[in-house]
C-alpha positions as CSV (number, residue, x, y, z in Angstrom):
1,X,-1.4,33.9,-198.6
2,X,-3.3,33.7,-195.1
3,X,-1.6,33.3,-191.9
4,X,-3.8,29.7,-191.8
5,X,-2.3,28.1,-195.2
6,X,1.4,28.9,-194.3
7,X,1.2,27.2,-190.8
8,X,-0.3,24.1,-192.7
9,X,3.3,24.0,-194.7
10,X,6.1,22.3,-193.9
11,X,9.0,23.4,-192.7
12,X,11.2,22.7,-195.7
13,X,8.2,24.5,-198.3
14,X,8.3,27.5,-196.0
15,X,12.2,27.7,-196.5
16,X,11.7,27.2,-200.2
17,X,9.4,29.8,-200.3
18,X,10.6,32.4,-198.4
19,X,14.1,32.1,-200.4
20,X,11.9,32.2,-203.2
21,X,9.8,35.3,-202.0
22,X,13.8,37.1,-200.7
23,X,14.4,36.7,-204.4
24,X,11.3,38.4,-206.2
25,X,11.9,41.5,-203.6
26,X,15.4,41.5,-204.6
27,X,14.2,41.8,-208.3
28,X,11.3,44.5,-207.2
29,X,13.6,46.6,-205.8
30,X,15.8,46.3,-208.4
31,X,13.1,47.5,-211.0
32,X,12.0,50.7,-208.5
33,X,15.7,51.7,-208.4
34,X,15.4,51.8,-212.5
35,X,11.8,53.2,-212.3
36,X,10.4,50.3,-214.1
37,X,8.4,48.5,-211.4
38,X,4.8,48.8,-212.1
39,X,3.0,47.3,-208.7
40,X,4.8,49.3,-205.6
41,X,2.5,47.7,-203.3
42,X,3.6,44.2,-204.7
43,X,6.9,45.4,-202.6
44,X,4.7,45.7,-199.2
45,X,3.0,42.3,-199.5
46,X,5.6,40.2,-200.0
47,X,7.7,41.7,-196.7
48,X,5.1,40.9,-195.1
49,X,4.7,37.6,-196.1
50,X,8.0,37.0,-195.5
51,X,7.7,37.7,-191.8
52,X,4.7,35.8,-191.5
53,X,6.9,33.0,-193.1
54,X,9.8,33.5,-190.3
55,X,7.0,33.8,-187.5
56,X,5.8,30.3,-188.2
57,X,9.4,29.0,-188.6
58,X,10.7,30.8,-184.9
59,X,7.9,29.4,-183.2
60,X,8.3,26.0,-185.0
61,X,11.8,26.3,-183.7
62,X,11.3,27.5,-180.4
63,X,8.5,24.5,-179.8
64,X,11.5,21.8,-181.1
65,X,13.9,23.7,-178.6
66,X,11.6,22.9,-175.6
67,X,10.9,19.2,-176.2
């Protein structure tokens, strides 16, 4: 997902996703620990996406702090 489409989401999707996203690495890493997990990279692209998700929600915070 591009940087663009998650700052179009709301605040509340983002948290639903990224609690979604935190469990699907959870169950990645659990199948590389038993050698069954079949897309390593999958692992990569979803920690980043997960920062991208908590970059939009700091600054989101951070801009409600200042008002």
């Amino acid at each position: 997902m591009k940087f663009k489409e998650i700052s179009e989401m709301s605040s509340d999707e983002l948290r639903t996703k990224k609690r979604d996203m935190r469990q699907e690495s959870l169950h990645l890493r659990l199948q590389q620990q038993s050698g069954q997990l079949e897309q390593p990279s999958r692992l990569r692209l979803i920690r980043r996406e997960v920062a991208r998700i908590e970059t939009i929600l700091s600054q989101r915070d951070a801009k409600a702090e200042k008002k």
